[in-house]
C-alpha positions in Angstrom: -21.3 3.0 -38.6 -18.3 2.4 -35.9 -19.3 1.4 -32.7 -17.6 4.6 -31.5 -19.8 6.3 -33.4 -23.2 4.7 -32.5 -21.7 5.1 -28.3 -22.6 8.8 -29.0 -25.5 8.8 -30.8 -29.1 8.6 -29.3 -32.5 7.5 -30.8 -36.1 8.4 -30.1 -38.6 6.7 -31.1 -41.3 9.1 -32.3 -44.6 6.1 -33.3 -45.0 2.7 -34.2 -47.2 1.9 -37.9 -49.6 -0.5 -39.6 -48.0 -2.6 -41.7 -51.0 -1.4 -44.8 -50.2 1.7 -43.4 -46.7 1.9 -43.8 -46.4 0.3 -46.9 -48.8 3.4 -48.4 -46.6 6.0 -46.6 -43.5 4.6 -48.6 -45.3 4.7 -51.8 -46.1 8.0 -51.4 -42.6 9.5 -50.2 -40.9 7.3 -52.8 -40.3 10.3 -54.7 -39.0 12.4 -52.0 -35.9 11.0 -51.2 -34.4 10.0 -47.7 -34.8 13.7 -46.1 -36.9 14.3 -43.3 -40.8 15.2 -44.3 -43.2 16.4 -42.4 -45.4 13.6 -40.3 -42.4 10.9 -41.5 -42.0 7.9 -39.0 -38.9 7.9 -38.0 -36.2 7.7 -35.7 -34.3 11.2 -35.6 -30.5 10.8 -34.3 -29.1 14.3 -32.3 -25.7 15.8 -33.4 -23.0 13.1 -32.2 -21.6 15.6 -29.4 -25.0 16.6 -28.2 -27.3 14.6 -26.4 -31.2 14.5 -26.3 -33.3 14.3 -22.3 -32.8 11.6 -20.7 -36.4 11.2 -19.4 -37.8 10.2 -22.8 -38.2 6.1 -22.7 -35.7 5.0 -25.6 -33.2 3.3 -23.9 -34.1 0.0 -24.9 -34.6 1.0 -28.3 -31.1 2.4 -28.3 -29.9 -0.8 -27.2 -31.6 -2.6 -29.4 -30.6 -0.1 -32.7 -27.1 -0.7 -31.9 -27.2 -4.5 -31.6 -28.4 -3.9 -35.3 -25.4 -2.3 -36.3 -22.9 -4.4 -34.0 -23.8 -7.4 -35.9 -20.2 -7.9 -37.8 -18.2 -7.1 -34.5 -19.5 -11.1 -33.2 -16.3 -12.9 -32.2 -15.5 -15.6 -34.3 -15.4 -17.7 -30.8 -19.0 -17.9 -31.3 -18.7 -19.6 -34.5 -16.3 -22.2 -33.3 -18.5 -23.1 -30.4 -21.1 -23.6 -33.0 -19.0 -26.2 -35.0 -18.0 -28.1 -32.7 -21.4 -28.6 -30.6 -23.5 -29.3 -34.2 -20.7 -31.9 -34.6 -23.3 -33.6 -32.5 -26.2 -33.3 -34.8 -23.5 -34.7 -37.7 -22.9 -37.9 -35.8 -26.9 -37.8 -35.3 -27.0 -37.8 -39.3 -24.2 -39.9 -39.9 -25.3 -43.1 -37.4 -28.9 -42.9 -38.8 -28.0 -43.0 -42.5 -24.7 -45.1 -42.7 -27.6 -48.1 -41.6 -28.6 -47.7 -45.0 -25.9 -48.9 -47.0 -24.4 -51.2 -44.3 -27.9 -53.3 -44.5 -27.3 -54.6 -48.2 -23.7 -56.3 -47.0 -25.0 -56.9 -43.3 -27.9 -59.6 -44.6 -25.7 -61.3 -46.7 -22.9 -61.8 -45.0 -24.9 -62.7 -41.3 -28.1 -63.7 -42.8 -31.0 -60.9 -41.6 -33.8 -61.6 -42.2 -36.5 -58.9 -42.3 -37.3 -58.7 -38.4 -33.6 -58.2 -37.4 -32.9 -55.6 -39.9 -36.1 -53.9 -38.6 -34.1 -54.1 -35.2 -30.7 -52.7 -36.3 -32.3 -49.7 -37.7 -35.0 -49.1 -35.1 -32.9 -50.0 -32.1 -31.0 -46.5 -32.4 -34.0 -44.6 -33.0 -35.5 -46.4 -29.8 -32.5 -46.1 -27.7 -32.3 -42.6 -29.1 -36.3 -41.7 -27.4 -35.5 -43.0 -24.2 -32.1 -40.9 -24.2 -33.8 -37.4 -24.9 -36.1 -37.7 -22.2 -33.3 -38.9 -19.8 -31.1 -35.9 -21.4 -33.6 -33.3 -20.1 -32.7 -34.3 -16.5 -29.0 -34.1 -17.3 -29.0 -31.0 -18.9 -30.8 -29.7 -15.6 -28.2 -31.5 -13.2 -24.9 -31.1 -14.9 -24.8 -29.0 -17.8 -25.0 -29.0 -21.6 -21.5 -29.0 -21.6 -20.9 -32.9 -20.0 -23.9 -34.1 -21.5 -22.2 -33.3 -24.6 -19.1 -35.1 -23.9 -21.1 -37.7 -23.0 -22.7 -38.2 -26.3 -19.1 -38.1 -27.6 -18.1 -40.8 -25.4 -21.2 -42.7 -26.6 -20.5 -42.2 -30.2 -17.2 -43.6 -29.9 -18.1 -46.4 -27.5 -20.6 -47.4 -30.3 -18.4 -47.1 -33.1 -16.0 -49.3 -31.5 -18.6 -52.3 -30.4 -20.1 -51.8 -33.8 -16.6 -52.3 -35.8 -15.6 -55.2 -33.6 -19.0 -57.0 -33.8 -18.7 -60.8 -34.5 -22.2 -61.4 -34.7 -25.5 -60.2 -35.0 -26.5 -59.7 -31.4 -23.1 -57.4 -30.8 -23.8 -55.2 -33.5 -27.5 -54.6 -32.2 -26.0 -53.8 -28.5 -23.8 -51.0 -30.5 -26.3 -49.7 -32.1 -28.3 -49.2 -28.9 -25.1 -47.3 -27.3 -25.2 -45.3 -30.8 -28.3 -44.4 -29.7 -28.1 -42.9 -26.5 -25.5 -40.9 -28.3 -27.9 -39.9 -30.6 -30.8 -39.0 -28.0 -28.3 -37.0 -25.8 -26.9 -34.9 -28.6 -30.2 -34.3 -29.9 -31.6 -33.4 -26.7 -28.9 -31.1 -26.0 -26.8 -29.4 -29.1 -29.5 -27.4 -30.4 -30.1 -25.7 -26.4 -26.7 -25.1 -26.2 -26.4 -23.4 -29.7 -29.5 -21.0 -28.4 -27.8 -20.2 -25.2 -24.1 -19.4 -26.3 -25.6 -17.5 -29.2 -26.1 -13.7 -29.9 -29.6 -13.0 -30.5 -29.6 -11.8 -33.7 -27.7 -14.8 -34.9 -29.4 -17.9 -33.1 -31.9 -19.0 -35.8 -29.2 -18.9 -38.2 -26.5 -21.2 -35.7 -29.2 -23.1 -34.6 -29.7 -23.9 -38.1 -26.4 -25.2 -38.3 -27.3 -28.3 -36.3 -30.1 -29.2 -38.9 -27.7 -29.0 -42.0 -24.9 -31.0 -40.1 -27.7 -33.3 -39.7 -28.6 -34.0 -43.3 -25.0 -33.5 -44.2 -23.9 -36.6 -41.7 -26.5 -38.4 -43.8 -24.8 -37.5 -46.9 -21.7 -38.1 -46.0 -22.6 -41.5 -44.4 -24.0 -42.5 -47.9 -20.6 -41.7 -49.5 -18.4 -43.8 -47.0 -21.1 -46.7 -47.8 -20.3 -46.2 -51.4 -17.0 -46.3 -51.1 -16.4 -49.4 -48.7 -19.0 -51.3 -50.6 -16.3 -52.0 -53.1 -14.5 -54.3 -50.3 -14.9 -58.2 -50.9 -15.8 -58.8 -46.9 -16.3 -56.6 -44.1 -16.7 -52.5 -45.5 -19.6 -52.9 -43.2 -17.0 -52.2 -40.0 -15.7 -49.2 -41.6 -18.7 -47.8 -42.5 -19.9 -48.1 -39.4 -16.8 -47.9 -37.0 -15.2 -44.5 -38.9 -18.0 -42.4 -36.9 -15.5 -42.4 -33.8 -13.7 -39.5 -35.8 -15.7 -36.7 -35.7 -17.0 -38.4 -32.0 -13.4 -37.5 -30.8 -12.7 -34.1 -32.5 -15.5 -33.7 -30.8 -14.9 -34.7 -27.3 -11.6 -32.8 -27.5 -12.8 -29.8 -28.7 -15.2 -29.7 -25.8 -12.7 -30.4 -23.1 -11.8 -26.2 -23.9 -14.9 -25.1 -24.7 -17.1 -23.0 -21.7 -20.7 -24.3 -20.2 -23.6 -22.4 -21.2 -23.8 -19.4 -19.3 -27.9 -19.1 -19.0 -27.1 -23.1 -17.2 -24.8 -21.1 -15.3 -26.8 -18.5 -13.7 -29.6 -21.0 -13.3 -27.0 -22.8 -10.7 -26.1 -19.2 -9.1 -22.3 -19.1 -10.7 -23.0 -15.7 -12.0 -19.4 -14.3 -11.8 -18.5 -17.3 -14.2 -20.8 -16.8 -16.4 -20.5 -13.1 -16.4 -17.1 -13.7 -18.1 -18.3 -17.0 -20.2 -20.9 -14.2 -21.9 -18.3 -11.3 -22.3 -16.2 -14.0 -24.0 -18.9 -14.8 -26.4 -20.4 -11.2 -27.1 -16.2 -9.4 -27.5 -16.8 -5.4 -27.1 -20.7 -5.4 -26.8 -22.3 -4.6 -24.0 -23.2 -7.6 -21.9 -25.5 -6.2 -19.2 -29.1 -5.4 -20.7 -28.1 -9.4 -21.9 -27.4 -10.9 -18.7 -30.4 -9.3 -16.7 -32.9 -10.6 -19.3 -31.3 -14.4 -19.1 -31.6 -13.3 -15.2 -35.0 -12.1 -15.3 -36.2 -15.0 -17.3 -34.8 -17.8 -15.4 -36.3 -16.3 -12.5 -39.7 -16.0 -13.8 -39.6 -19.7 -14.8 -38.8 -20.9 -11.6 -42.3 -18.8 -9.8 -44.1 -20.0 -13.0 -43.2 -23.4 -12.3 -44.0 -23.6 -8.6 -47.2 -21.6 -9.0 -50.1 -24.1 -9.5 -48.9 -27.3 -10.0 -47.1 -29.4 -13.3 -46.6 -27.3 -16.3 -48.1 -30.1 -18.7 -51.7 -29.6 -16.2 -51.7 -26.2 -17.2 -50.9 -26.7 -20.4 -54.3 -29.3 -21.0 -55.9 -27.1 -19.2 -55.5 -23.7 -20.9 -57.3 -23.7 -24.3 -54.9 -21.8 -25.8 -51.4 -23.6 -25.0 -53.4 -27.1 -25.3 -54.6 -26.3 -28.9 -50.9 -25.5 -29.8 -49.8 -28.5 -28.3 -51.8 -30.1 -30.5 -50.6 -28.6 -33.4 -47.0 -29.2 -32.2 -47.7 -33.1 -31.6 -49.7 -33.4 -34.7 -46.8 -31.9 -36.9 -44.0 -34.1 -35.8 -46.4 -37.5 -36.2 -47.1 -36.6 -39.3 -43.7 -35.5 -40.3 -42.9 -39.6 -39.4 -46.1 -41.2 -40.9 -44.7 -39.8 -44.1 -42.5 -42.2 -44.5 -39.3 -39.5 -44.4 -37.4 -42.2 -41.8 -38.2 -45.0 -43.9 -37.3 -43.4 -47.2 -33.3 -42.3 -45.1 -32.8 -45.7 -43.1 -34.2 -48.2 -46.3 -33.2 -45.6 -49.0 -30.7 -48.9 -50.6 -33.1 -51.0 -50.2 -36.2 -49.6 -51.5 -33.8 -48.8 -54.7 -33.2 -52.9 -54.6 -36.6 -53.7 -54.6 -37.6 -51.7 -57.0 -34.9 -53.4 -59.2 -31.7 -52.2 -59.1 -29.6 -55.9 -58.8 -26.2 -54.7 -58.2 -25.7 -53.4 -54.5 -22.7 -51.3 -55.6 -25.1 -48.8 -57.7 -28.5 -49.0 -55.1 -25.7 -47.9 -51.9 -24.7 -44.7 -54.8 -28.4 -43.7 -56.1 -28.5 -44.1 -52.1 -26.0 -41.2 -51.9 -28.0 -39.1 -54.2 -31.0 -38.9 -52.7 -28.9 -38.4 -49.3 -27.4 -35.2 -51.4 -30.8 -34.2 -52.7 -32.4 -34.1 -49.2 -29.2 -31.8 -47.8 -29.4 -29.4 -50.5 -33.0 -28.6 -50.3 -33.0 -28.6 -46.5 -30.6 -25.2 -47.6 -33.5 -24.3 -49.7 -35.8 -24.5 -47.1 -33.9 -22.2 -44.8 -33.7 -19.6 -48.0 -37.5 -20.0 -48.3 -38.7 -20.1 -44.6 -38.7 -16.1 -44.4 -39.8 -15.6 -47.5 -42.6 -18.4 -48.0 -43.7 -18.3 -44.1 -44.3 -21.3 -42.1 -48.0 -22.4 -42.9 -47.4 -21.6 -47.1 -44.2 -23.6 -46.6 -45.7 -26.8 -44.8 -48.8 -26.6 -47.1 -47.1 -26.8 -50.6 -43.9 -29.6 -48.7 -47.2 -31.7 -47.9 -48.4 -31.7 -51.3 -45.7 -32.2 -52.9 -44.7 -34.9 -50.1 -48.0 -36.8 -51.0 -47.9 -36.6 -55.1 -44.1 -38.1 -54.9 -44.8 -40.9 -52.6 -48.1 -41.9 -55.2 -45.3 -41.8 -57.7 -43.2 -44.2 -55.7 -46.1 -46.5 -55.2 -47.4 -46.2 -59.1 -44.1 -47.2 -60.0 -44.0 -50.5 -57.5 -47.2 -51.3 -59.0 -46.3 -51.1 -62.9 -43.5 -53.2 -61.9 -45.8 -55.4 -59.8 -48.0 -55.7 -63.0 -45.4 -56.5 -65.8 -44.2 -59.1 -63.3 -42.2 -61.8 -65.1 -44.2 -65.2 -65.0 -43.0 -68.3 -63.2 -42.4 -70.9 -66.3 -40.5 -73.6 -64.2 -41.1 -75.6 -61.2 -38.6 -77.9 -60.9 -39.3 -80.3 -57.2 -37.0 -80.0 -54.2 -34.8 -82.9 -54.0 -35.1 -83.2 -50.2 -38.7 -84.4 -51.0 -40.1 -81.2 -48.3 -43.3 -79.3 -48.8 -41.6 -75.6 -50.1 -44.0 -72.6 -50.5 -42.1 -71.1 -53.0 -43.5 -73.8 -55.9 -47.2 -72.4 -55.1 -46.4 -68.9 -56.8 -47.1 -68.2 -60.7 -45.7 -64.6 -60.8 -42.5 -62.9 -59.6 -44.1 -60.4 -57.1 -45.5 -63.0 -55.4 -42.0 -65.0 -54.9 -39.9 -61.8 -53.6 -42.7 -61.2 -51.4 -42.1 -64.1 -49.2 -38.5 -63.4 -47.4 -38.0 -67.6 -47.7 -37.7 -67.5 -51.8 -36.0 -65.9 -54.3 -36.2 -66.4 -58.3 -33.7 -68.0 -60.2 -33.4 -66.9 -64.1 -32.2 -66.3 -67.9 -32.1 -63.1 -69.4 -33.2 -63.4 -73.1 -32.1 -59.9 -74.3 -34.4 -57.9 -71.8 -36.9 -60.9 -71.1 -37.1 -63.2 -68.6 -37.1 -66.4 -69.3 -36.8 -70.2 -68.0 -37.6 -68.4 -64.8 -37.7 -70.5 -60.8 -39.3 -69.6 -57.1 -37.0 -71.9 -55.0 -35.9 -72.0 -51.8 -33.3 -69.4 -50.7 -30.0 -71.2 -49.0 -30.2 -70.4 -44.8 -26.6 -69.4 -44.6 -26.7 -66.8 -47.8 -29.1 -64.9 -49.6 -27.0 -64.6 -52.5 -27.8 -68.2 -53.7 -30.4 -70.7 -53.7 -31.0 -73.9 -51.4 -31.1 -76.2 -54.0 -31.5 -76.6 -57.7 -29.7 -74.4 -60.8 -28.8 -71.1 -58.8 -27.3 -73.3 -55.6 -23.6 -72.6 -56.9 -23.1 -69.2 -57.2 -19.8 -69.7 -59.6 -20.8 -72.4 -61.9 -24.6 -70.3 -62.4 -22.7 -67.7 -63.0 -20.7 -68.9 -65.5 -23.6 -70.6 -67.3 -25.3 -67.6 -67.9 -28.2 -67.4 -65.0 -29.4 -64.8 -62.3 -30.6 -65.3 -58.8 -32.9 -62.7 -57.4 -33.4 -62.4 -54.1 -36.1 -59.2 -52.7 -36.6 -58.0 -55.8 -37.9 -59.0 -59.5 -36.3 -58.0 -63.2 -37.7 -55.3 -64.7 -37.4 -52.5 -66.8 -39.3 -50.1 -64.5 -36.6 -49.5 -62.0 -35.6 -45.6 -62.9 -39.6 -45.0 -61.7 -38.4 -45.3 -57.3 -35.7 -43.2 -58.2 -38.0 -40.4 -59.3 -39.9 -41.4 -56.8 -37.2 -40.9 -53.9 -35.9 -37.9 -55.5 -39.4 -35.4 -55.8 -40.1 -37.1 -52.3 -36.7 -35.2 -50.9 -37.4 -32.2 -52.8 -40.4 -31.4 -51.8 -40.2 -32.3 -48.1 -36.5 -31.2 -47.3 -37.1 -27.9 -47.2 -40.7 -28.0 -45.0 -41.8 -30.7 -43.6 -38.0 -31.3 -42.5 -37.5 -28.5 -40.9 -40.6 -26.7 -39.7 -42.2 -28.9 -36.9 -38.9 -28.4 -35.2 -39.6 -25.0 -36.1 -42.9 -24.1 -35.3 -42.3 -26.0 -32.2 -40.0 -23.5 -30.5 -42.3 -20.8 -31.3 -45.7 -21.8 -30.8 -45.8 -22.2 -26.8 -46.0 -19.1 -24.7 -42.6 -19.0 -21.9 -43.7 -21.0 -19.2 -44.7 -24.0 -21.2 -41.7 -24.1 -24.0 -39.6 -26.5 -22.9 -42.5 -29.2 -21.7 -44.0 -28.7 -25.2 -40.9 -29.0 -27.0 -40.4 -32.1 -24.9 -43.9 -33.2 -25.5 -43.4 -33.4 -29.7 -40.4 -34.3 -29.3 -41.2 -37.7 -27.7 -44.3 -38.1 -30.2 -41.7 -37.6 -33.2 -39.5 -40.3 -31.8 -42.6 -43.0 -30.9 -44.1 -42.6 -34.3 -39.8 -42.7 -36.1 -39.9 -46.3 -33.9 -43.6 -47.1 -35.6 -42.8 -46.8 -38.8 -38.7 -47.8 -38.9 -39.9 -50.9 -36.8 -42.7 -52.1 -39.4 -41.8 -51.1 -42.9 -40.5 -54.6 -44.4 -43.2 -56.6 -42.8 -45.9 -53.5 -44.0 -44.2 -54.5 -47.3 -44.5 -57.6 -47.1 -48.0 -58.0 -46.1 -49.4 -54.9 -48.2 -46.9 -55.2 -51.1 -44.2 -52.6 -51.8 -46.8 -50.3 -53.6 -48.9 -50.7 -50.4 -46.8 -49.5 -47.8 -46.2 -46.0 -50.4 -50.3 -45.4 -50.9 -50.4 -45.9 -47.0 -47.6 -42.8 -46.7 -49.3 -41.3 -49.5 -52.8 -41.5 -47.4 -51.2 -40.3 -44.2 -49.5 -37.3 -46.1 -52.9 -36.3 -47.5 -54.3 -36.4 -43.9 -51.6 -34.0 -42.3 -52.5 -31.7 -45.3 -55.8 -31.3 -44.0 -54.5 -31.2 -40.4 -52.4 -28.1 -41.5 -54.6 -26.3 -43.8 -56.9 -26.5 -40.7 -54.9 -26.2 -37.9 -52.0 -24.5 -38.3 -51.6 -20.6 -38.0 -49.3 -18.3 -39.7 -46.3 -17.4 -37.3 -44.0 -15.4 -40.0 -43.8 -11.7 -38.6 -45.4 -12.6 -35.1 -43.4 -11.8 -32.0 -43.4 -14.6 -29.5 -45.8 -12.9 -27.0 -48.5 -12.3 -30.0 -48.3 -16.2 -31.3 -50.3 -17.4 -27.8 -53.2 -15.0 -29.3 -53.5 -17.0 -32.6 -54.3 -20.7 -30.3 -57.7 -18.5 -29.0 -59.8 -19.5 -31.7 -61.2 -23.2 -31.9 -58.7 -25.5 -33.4 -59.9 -26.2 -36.7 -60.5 -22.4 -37.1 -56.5 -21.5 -36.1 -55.5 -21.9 -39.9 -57.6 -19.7 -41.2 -56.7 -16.6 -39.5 -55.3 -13.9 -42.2 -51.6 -13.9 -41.4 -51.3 -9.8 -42.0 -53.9 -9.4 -39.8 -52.8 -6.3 -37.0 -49.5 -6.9 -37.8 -47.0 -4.3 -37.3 -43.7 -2.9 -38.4 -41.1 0.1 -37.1 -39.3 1.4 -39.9 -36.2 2.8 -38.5 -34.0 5.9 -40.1 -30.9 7.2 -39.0 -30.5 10.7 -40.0 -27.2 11.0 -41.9 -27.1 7.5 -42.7 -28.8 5.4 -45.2 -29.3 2.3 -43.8 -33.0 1.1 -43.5 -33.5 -2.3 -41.3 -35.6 -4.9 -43.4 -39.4 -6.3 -41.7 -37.1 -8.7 -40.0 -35.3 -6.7 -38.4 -37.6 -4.2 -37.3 -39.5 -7.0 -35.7 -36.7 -7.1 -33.3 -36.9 -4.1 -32.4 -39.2 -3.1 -29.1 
């Protein structure tokens, strides 16, 4: 239908349905075609040059009907403004995978040890917490549109220091300012993708940012790969090469229009008036711009009425059990182990094996691949499946991959070669390493590694020695101290990892782990989280899990080698696998069905004690407006007839 069309054409709206009800009034009239029956539910349309009294109360049905059919009349502007801001969540992916890779050549070629690899991965993510929280204020004072360019600026600055670095303590300082980069785009990309965007488009833009996300990580994990074949320094480019999209960024910004809800916030309604007509072309603008009016204005009495928001929020059982839920989803979503399994992807693929660093940076890539494919899976399902189904069978799966993972650390841990030599340190110096009889035990203490003869696949006159303080790609002392001439005489050095045949098992491992919780747990606490909190208290909620998701992404990036080291590798996975299994019970208790729920009916499903809210029947009162045009066959799906009040 032409939008010339729909101008003249007015709709009634003659009841509203059960969904059970509806669903046995469209078995029945199956049979009876698409003409009008007696006692049908529907919405009659008059003669296109006729029009129906003006007194009856459809006019924001009307409206709303014809937004239906204006969908494909969106300006491509919108689409561009979309790129170009979830270029930000990109260089959000990009910075927080690339780490992976870049680790394996970082501690050989400037010595990390354990603690200052923890730092270079957990620094970003650190600066990256305090940044949101400071990007909540600037998004209030200046507008989504600097902050943006500021995380640009940022990106590059960081990419710069990071190329340039000479030393260990200069890469951790650009990795910081990668950070605040990070915490600033996250903070503000998806809000101004929600703003600029027509309504009945803005879950599926806003989406966008989450895919750029996991696709940065991909793509990071390719640009490892493929500088890991330099002899000395593909670390710079990996890291330095995210200045590109940083600056297509920034530029494409400097023409790009402020948000205009920001806009009217600061009283510049004329400009944002136009900003709006820009982004909606030939639809009506008006019924728009007094709703983003109306709202703005009901949030500032709200917020003035009776004190801070987060009071009210602890206070009022229903926005303080959601807030639960909300902070409880994103913890668990980190104590999962998804963070440790994107930052130390390479090197948990090392340890369980894989010697050369060349292959672990491309099974790396992979699982990178794996996890942005499903995440499209996941936006496929979400509609279908519903949140709470969703989350439930992610978590499950989640859990049974990451016993996997550790089952197949521990069958390595148990066919462990033996120790058969223990030669004595020429410097005459007490050494732990001659104290261990097995493998495990060696690669297990970051001061030893195991020098070795392979014997077909056996290993055999096998060494814990010293590893040398300048390189971890040779020994201190003894047969494996020259890395040519051991080379040439047929023996392997092993450094954070032990031979076996077992490898292919953390591969599996990584791979289920990304299937299963790409598509849920990756997405939906980010999800849930913008739907679960009445208006007043949205934003300080979504602020509220936001920091907890970042705390707990510091927790665990900050401790997983030394968890290793001190639990074992298999530990550290039964530990994520325990904490998966506990958020399964959190959301098979907690956590209500939102699918199909308007925003103003989700605050009702919080009323019930908390461990009662997941068990609430998710069809329960639900209800759908089946709409029918006469002379048309178009029908809008349960989706869209949601939208329609």
């Amino acid at each position: 239908m032409s939008r010339k069309a729909s101008d003249s054409v007015e709709y009634t709206l003659r009841s509203l349905s059960n969904l059970m009800g509806e669903k046995r009034r469209r078995q029945a009239d199956g049979s009876a075609g698409s003409g009008a029956a007696a006692g049908e539910r529907s919405l009659v349309t008059a003669e296109s040059c006729s029009s129906l009294n003006s007194a009856v109360s459809g006019g924001d049905l009307e409206r709303a009907a014809r937004r239906q059919f204006q969908q494909d009349e969106t300006p491509g502007f919108v689409y561009v403004v979309s790129v170009f801001s979830a270029l930000g969540g990109f260089l959000f992916g990009y910075d927080t995978g690339v780490v992976s890779g870049a680790l394996l050549l970082l501690k050989r070629e400037l010595n990390l040890d354990a603690l200052w690899q923890e730092l270079l991965v957990s620094s970003t993510v650190g600066a990256a917490a305090l940044a949101a929280l400071a990007g909540g204020v600037l998004n209030g004072l200046c507008g989504r549109r600097p902050c943006i360019l500021l995380a640009s600026c940022l990106f590059t600055a960081g990419a710069a220091v990071l190329a340039a670095a000479r030393d260990k303590e200069t890469l951790l300082g650009g990795r910081v300012v990668v950070g605040l980069g990070v915490g600033v785009a996250s903070m503000t990309v998806p809000v101004y993708i929600a703003e600029v965007a027509p309504p009945h488009l803005r879950g599926r833009l806003v989406t966008i940012n989450t895919l750029f996300i996991t696709g940065g990580q991909f793509f990071a994990s390719v640009i490892d790969g493929a500088f890991s074949y330099l002899a000395k320094d593909g670390w710079r480019y990996m890291l330095g090469l995210s200045a590109v999209p940083a600056v297509i960024q920034f530029f494409g910004f400097l023409f790009l229009p402020e948000s205009p809800r920001w806009l009217i916030q600061k009283g510049q309604t004329q400009r944002a008036r136009r900003i709006l007509s820009q982004m909606r072309g030939n639809q009506a603008i008006d019924e728009e711009y007094d709703s983003i009016k109306n709202s703005i204005e009901e949030e500032e009495k709200e917020v003035g009425a009776a004190g801070p928001v987060i009071c009210r929020m602890l206070t009022y059982p229903p926005t303080r059990r959601a807030l639960i839920v909300g902070c409880g989803l994103q913890m668990f979503q980190q104590l999962s182990g998804i963070n440790t399994v994107m930052y130390y992807s390479a090197t948990i693929l090392q340890m369980s094996g894989v010697e050369d660093d060349r292959l672990a940076i491309w099974l790396a890539a992979l699982t990178a691949f794996i996890n942005f494919i499903f995440t499209l899976v996941g936006v496929w399902l979400v509609e279908r499946m519903g949140r709470r189904k969703l989350t439930l069978g992610s978590l499950t799966g989640t859990a049974v991959a990451l016993l996997i993972l550790a089952l197949g650390f521990l069958l390595s841990a148990q066919v462990s070669p033996r120790i058969t030599l223990n030669p004595s340190d020429p410097s005459h110096q007490n050494s732990t390493c001659t104290k261990y009889s097995y493998c495990n035990g060696c690669i297990l203490d970051p001061d030893c590694g195991i020098c070795y003869r392979l014997n077909k696949s056996s290993v055999v006159e096998s060494s814990c020695v010293p590893v040398d303080k300048d390189s971890t790609t040779k020994a201190a002392w003894g047969r494996c101290s020259n890395e040519t001439a051991f080379k040439k005489e047929g023996l392997f050095w092993a450094y954070n990892f032990c031979p076996t045949p077992y490898s292919w098992t953390a591969l599996l491992g990584l791979v289920l782990y990304l299937v299963f919780f790409a598509p849920g747990m990756g997405p939906m606490p980010w999800t849930l989280n913008s739907e679960i909190y009445p208006l007043w208290a949205r934003s300080t909620g979504n602020a509220c899990s936001s920091g907890v998701n970042w705390v707990f992404n510091v927790l665990v990036s900050l401790t997983f080698l030394h968890i290793a080291e001190y639990l074992t590798y298999y530990g550290a996975f039964f530990l994520y696998a325990g904490f998966a299994a506990l958020g399964l019970v959190f959301v098979y208790g907690c956590l209500p069905e939102t699918k199909g729920k308007k925003l103003e009916e989700i605050e009702s499903l919080f009323e019930n004690r908390l461990c009662r809210c997941g068990m609430l029947d998710s069809d329960e009162g639900r209800y759908i407006e089946y709409i029918r045009v006469k002379g048309s066959n178009y029908h809008l799906s349960d989706n869209d007839a949601s939208d329609v009040e």
